[in-house]
C-alpha positions as a Markdown table, in Angstrom:
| # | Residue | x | y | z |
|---|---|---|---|---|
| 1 | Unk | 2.5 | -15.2 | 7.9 |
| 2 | Unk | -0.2 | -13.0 | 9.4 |
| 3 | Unk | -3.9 | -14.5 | 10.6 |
| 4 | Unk | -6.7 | -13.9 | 8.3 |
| 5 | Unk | -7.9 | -11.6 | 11.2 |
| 6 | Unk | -4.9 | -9.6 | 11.0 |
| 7 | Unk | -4.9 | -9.3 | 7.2 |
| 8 | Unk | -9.1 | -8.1 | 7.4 |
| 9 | Unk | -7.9 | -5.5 | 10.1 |
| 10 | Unk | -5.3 | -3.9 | 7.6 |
| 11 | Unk | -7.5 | -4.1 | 4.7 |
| 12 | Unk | -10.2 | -2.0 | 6.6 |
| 13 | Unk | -7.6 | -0.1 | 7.7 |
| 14 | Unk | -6.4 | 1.0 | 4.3 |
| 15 | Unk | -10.3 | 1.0 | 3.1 |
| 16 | Unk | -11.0 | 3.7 | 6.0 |
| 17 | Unk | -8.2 | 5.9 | 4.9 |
| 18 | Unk | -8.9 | 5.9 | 1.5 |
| 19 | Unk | -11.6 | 9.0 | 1.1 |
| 20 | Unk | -9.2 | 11.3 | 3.4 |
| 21 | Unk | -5.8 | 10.3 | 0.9 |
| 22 | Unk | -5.4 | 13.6 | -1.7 |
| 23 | Unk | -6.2 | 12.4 | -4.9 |
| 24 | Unk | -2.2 | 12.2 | -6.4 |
| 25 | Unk | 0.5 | 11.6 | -5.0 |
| 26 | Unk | 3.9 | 13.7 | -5.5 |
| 27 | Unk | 4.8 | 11.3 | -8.8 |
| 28 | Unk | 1.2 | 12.1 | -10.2 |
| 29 | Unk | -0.1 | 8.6 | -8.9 |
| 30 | Unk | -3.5 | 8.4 | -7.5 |
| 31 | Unk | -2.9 | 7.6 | -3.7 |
| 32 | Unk | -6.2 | 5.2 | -4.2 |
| 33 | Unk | -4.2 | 3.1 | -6.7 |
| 34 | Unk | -1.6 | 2.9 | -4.2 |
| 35 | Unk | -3.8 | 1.8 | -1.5 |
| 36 | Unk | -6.0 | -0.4 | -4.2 |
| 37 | Unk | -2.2 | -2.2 | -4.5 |
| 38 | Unk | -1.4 | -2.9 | -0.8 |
| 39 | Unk | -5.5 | -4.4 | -0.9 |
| 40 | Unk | -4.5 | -6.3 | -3.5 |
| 41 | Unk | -1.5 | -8.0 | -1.9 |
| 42 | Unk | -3.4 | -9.0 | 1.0 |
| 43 | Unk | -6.0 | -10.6 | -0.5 |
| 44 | Unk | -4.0 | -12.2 | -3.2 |
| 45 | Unk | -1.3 | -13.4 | -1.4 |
| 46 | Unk | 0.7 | -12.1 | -4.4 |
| 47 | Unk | 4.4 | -13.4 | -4.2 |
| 48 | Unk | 7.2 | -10.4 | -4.0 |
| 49 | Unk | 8.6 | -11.8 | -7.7 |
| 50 | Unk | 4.5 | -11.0 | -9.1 |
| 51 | Unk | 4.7 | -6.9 | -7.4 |
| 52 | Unk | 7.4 | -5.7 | -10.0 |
| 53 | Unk | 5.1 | -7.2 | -13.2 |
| 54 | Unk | 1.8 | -6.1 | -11.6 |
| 55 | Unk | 2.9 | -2.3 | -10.3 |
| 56 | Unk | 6.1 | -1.2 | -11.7 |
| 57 | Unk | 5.3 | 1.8 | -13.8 |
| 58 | Unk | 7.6 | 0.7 | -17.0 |
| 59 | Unk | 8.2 | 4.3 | -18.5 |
| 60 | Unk | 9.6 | 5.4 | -14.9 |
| 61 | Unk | 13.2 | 5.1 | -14.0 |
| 62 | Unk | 13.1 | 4.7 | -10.1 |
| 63 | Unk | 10.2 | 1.9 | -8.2 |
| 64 | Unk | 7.0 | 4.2 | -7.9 |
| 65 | Unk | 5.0 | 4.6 | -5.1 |
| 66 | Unk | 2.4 | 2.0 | -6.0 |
| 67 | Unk | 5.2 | -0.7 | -6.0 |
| 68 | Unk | 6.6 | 0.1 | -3.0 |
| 69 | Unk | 3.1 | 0.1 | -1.6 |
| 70 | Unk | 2.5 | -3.6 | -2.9 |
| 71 | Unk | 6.1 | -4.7 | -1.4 |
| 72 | Unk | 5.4 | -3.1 | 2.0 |
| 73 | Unk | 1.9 | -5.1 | 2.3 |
| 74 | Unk | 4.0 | -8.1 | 1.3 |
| 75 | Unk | 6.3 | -7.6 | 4.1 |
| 76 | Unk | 3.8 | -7.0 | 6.4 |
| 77 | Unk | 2.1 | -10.1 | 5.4 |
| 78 | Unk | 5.5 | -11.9 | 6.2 |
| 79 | Unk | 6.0 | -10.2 | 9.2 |
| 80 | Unk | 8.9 | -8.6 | 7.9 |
| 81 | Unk | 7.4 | -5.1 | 8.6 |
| 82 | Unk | 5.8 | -3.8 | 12.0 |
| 83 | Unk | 3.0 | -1.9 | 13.0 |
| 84 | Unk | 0.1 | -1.0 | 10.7 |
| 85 | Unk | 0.3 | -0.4 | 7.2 |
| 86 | Unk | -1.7 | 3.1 | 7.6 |
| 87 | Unk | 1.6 | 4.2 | 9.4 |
| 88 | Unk | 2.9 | 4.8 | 5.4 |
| 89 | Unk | 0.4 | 7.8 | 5.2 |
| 90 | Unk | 0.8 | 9.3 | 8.6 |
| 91 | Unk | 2.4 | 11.9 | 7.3 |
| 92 | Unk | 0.0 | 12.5 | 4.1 |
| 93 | Unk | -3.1 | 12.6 | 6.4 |
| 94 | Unk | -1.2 | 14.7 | 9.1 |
| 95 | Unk | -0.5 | 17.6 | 6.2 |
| 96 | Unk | -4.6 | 17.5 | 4.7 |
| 97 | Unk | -5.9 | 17.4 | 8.5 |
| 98 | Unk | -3.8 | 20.3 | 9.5 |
């Protein structure tokens, strides 16, 4: 399990990436909700069995986005996942800065 330190550092992470994130994502989701999810899982110490109620988009027939987003935070928050959870939209930023 991470420190609380580590789990505030991420949060403002993802906060601080937020405004620069376009406003959908490939799938038509907003990349804020995605973001709002990996929050969400940080702070709420919400269980991996909790991500597929709370995110899975019901009508859709693959995970979305915003799921995967909540299970990556919950990896990270059992150390099952390294470096920083910004990493996920490396390649999103990189295409809107260039």
């Amino acid at each position: 399990m991470r420190s609380q330190m580590e789990i505030e550092k991420q949060v403002e992470s993802l906060n601080a990436i937020k405004p620069d994130l376009p406003e959908f994502t490939l799938m038509g989701e907003p990349y804020a909700g995605v973001v709002d999810a990996m929050v969400e899982v940080l702070t709420g110490n919400i269980s991996e069995d909790e991500i597929p109620e709370r995110y899975l988009k019901r009508e859709l027939h693959a995970p979305d986005m915003t799921m995967n987003g909540a299970l990556s935070a919950r990896d990270w928050l059992d150390d099952n996942y390294d470096g920083n959870l910004v990493d996920e939209f490396k390649d999103v930023l990189q295409r809107v800065h260039s």
